[in-house]
C-alpha positions in Angstrom: 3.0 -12.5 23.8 5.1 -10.6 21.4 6.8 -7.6 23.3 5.2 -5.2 20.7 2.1 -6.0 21.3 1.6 -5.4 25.1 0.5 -1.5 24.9 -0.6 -1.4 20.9 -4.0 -2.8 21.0 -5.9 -0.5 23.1 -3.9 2.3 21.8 -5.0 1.3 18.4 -8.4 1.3 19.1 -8.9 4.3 20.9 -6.9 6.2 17.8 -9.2 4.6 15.3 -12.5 5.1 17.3 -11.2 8.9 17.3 -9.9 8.9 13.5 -13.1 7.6 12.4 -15.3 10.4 14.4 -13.0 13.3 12.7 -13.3 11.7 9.3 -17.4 11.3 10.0 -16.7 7.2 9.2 -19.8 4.9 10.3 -24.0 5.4 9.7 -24.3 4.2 5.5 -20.8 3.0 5.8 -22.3 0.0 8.1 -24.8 -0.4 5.1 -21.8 -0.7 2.8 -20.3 -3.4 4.8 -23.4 -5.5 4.6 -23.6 -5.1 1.3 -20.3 -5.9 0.5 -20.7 -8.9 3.2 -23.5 -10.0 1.4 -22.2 -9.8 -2.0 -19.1 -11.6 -1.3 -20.8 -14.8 -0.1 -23.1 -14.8 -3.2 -19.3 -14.7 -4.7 -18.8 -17.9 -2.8 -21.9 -20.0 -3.9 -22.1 -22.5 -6.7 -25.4 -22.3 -8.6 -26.7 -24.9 -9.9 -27.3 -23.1 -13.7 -23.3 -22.7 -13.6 -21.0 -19.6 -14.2 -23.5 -17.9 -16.8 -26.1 -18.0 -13.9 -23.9 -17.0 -11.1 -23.0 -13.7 -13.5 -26.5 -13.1 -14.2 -27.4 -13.1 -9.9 -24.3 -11.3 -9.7 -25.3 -8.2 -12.1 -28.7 -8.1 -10.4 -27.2 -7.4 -7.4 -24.5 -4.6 -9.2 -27.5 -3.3 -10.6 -29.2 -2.5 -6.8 -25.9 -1.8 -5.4 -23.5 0.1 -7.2 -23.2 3.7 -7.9 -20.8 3.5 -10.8 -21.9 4.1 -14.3 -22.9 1.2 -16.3 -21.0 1.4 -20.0 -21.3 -0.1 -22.8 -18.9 -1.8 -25.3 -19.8 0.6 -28.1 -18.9 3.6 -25.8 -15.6 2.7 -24.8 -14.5 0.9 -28.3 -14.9 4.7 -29.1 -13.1 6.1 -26.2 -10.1 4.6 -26.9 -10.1 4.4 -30.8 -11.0 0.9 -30.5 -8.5 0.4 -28.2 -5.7 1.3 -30.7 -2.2 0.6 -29.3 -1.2 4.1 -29.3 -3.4 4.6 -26.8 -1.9 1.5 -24.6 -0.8 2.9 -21.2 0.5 -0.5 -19.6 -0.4 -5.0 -19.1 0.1 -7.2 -17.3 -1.8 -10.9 -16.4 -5.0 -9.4 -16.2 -5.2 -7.5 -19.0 -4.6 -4.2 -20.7 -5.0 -0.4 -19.3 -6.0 2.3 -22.5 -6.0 6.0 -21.8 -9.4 7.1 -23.5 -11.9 10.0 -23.7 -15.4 9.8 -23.0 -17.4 12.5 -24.5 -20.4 12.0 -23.0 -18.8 12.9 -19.7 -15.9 15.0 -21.3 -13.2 12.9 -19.1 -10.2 11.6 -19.6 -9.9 8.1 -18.6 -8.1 4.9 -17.7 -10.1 1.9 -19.5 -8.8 -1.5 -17.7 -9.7 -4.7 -21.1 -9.5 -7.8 -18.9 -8.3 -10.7 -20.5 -10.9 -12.8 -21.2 -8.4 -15.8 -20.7 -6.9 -14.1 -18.0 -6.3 -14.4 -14.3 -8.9 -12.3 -13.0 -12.2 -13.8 -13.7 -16.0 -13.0 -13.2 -16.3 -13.0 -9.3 -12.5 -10.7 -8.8 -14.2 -8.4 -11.7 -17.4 -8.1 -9.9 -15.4 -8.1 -6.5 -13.4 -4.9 -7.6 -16.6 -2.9 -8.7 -18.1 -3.5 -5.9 -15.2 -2.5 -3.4 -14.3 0.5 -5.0 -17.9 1.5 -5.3 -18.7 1.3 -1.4 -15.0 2.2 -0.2 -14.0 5.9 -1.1 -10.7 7.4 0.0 -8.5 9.7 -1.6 -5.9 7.8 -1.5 -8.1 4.9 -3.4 -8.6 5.3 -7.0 -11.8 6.4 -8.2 -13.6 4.0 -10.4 -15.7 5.7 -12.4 -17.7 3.1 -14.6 -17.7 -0.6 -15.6 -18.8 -2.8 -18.5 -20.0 -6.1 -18.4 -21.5 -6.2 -22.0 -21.5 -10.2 -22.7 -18.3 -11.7 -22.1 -16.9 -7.9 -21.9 -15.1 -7.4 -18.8 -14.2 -3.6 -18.5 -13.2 -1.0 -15.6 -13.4 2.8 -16.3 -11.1 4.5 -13.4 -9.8 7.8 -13.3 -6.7 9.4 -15.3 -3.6 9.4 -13.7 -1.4 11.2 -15.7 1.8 10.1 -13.7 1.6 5.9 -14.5 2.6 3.7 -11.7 5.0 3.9 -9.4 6.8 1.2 -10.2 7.5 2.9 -13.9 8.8 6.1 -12.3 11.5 3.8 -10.1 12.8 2.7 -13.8 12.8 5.2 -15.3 15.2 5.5 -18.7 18.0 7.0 -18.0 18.8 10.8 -18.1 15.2 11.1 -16.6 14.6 13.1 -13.9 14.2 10.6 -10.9 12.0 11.3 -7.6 13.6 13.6 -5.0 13.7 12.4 -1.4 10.5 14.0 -0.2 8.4 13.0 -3.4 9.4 9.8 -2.7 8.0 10.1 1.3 5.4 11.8 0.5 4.1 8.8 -2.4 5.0 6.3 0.8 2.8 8.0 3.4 -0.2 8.2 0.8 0.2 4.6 -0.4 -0.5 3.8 3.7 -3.3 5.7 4.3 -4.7 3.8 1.9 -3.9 0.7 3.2 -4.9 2.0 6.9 -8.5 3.6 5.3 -8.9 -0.5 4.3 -7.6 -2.0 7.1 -9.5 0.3 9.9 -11.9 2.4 8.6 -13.4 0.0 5.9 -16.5 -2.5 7.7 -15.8 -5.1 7.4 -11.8 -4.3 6.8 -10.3 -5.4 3.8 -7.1 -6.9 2.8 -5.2 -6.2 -0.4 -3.3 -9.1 -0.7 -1.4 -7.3 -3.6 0.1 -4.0 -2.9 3.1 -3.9 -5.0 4.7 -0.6 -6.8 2.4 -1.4 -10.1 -0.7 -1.1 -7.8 0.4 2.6 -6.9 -0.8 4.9 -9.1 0.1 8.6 -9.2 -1.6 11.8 -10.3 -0.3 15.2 -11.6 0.7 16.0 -8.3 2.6 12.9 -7.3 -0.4 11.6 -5.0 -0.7 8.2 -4.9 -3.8 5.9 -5.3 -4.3 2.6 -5.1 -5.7 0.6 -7.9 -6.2 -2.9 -8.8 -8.4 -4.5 -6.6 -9.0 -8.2 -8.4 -7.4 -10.2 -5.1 -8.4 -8.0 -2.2 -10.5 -9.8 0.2 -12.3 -9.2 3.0 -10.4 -9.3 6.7 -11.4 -11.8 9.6 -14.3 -10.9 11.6 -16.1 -12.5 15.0 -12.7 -11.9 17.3 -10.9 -14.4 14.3 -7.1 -13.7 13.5 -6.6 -14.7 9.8 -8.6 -15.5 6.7 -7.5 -18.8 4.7 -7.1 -18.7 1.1 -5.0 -20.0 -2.1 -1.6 -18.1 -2.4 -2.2 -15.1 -5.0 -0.5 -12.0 -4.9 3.3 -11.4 -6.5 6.6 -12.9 -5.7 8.4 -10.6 -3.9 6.3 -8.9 -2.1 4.1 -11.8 -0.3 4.1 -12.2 3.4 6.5 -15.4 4.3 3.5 -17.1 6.6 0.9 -16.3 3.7 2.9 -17.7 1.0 3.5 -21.0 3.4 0.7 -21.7 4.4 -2.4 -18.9 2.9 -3.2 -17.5 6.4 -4.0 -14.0 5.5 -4.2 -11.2 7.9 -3.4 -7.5 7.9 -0.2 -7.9 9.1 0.3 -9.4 5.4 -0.3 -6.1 3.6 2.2 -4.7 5.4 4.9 -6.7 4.8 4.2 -6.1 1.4 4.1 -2.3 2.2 7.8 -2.8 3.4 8.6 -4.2 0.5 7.8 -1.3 -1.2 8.9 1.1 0.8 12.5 -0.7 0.6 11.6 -0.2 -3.1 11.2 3.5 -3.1 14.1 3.7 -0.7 16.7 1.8 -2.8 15.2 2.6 -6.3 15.6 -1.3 -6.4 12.8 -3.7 -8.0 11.1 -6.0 -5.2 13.0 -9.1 -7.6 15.6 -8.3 -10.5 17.0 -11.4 -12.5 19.4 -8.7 -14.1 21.2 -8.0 -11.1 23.9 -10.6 -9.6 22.4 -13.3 -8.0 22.9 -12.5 -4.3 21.1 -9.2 -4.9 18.0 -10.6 -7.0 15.6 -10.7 -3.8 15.9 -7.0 -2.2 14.6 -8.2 1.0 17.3 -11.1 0.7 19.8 -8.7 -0.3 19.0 -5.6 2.5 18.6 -8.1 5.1 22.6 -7.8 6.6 22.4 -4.5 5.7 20.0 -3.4 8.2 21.7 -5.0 10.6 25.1 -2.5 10.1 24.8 1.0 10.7 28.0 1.7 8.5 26.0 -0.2 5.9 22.9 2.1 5.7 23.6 4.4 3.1 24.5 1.7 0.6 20.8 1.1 0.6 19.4 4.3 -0.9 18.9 5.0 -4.4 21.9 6.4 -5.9 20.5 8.7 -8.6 19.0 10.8 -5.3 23.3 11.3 -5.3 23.7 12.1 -1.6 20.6 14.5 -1.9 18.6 12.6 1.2 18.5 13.6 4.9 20.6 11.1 6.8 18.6 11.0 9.8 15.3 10.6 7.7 16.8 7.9 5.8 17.8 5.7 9.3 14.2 6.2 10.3 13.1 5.6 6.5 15.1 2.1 6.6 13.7 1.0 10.7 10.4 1.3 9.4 10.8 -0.5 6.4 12.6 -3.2 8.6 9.6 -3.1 11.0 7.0 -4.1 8.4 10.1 -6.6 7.3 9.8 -8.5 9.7 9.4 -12.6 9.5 7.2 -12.8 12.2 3.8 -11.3 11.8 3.0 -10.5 15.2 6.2 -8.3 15.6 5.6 -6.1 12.4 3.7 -2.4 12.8 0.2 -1.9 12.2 -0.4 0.1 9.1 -2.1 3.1 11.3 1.6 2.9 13.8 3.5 2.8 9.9 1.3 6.0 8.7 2.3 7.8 11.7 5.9 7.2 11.5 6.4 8.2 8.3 4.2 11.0 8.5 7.0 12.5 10.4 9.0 11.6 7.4 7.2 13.4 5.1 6.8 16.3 6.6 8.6 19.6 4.9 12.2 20.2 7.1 13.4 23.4 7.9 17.2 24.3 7.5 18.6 22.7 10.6 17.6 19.3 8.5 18.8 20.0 5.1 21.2 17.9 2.6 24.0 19.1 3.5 23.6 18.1 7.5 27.2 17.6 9.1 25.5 14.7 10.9 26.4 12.7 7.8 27.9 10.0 10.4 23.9 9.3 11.6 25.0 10.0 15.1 23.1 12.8 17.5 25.4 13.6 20.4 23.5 16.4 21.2 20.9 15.2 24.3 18.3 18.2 24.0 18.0 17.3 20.0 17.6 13.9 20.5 14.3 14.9 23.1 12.7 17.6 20.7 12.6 15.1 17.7 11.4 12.2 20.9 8.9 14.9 21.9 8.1 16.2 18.4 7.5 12.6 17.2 4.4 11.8 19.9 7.0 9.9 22.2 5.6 11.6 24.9 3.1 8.9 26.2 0.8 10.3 23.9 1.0 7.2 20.9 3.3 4.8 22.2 2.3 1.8 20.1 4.6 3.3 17.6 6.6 6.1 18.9 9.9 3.4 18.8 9.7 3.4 15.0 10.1 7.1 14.5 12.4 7.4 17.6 15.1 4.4 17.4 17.1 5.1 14.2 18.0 8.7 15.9 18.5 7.1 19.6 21.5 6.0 18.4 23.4 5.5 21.6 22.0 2.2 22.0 24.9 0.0 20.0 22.8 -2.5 18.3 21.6 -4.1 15.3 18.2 -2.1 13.9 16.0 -4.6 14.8 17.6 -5.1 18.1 17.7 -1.6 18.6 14.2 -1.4 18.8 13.1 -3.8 21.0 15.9 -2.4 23.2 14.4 0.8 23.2 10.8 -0.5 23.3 12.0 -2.4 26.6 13.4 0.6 28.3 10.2 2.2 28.0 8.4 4.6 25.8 5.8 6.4 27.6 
């Protein structure tokens, strides 16, 4: 048995059974999950009338199911100026995203054009509807409409005036780039949404590509979710793993899913760490333009996380020194907890959100930028207990208190990873 994972199942429960009665979670959402069930094996079958019948069983059932507003072409040819390049917010292998205005609604709004040659076909279309019809989060994006008119394959989401996240990391230069707690506070909202599919959703759901261009942003920064082709539902009746073909993105795929298309939770958040390496550094998950030993940033951070000395070569340098250093050593252990090769021995997303919750949280004056505890060490015993305390280290959530706690419990001389099994060991209750 991993050593993580003798006190984090219970634990996990209980804190979902309790998140889930706060949040009002169950009653229609256990309709939802049959209908989601039930729609996803009619995915699966083969009719015998071929793909032009499966569609049309297919739109029966998004006709009985779906809230979502049902567009047609003519509507959003005029929304976006028949999708005049001007109006051309991003692409990429599935298609193209147009900012448009529909009238009818007076809404601005994102209008995703699959391509009809494309890599997201009928079934991940329909798939996607669905999902973000019966799922609802804040930290999802809100799809407001679809279009299937003939061979038409069209999403209507919400506006988000901010792009993607991964546009904001490269930005042009003499751009204002994300501070420090904009940059925690996009990370912490990117995994509640993962944790809201992973825990909350029946049955629980599995991204399978949670990159930066997946996280979108609104006026305030906040982050949603989006893109939903690939996502697929989680193992059910006591199984571990779902098997399917490799998708996703290089670079941020799981090693054991990319090896061998076992796909479990544990997947989505080693793509999470990824990306929170990626917010971090200000580096892109793979970048041909850099030197070759730096190309992979998981290659490249790898023997950095295991030097203390080391750490601060990992952060972005347009944040120019303006970062806490103790938030950045508990930034980095979580991102090398979700890191790690092993699936059993990464986080859950619900331990992750907690962790960097903490992170996220607006410091007072004893924590600003210009901390003398530049050196990351905390000699001070009682300091190193409040944050312990202050962090839910007191017995309280110890399935993930060692994340939060180990990058400040710096007494232990060891390598990151090393560090926190050490600490784990010792006891965290």
């Amino acid at each position: 048995m991993s050593w993580l994972s003798c006190c984090r199942s219970d634990a996990h429960h209980r804190n979902v059974a309790c998140k889930k009665k706060t949040l009002g979670v169950g009653g229609n959402n256990n309709n939802n999950g049959k209908s989601l069930r039930s729609f996803m094996h009619t995915l699966s079958l083969k009719t015998e009338g071929g793909k032009q019948k499966l569609d049309e069983e297919i739109q029966k059932i998004m006709k009985a199911k779906v809230s979502a507003r049902i567009f047609t072409f003519r509507e959003l040819v005029v929304a976006t100026d028949n999708f005049n390049p001007d109006c051309l917010l991003g692409e990429g292998g599935f298609g193209r995203v147009y900012q448009g205005y529909i009238e009818s609604i007076d809404q601005v709004v994102a209008v995703k054009q699959l391509d009809r040659n494309g890599l997201q076909g009928s079934r991940e279309f329909f798939s996607e509807v669905l999902m973000l019809s019966l799922v609802q989060h804040p930290n999802l994006v809100n799809l407001i409409g679809y279009c299937a008119d003939g061979d038409q394959r069209i999403l209507v989401y919400e506006y988000m005036p901010n792009g993607s996240l991964d546009h904001l990391l490269d930005l042009p230069s003499g751009q204002q780039p994300l501070d420090w707690n904009t940059r925690m506070k996009i990370a912490v909202g990117a995994a509640k949404g993962l944790e809201y599919l992973h825990d909350f959703a029946d049955p629980p759901i599995i991204f399978r590509d949670f990159k930066a261009s997946n996280i979108l942003l609104d006026a305030n920064f906040n982050p949603k979710l989006s893109d939903f082709g690939l996502a697929k539902l989680g193992p059910t009746e006591g199984k571990e793993h779902v098997s399917t073909r490799v998708m996703g993105t290089y670079g941020y795929c799981a090693p054991e899913y990319a090896m061998t298309g076992k796909l479990t939770v544990k997947s989505d958040v080693y793509s999470f760490g990824v990306v929170f390496l990626e917010i971090i550094s200000g580096r892109r998950a793979i970048d041909l333009e850099r030197p070759t030993e730096e190309q992979n940033l998981v290659a490249w951070a790898e023997p950095l996380f295991k030097d203390r000395q080391k750490f601060e070569l990992m952060v972005d340098p347009l944040l120019k020194g303006n970062y806490p250093i103790k938030g950045l050593c508990q930034a980095l252990a979580v991102a090398a907890m979700c890191l790690q090769e092993e699936a059993e021995n990464r986080p859950l997303i619900a331990d992750v959100v907690t962790a960097i919750e903490f992170l996220a949280r607006p410091k007072d004056s004893e924590n600003n930028y210009e901390d003398s505890q530049r050196s990351g060490r905390l000699h001070d015993q009682s300091a190193r207990e409040e944050i312990y305390l202050h962090s839910g280290c007191n017995g309280l959530n110890s399935n993930w208190c060692f994340i939060v706690f180990v990058a400040i419990s710096v007494d232990f001389e060891c390598t990151v990873v090393d560090e926190i099994k050490c600490h784990f060991v010792r006891g965290c209750s």
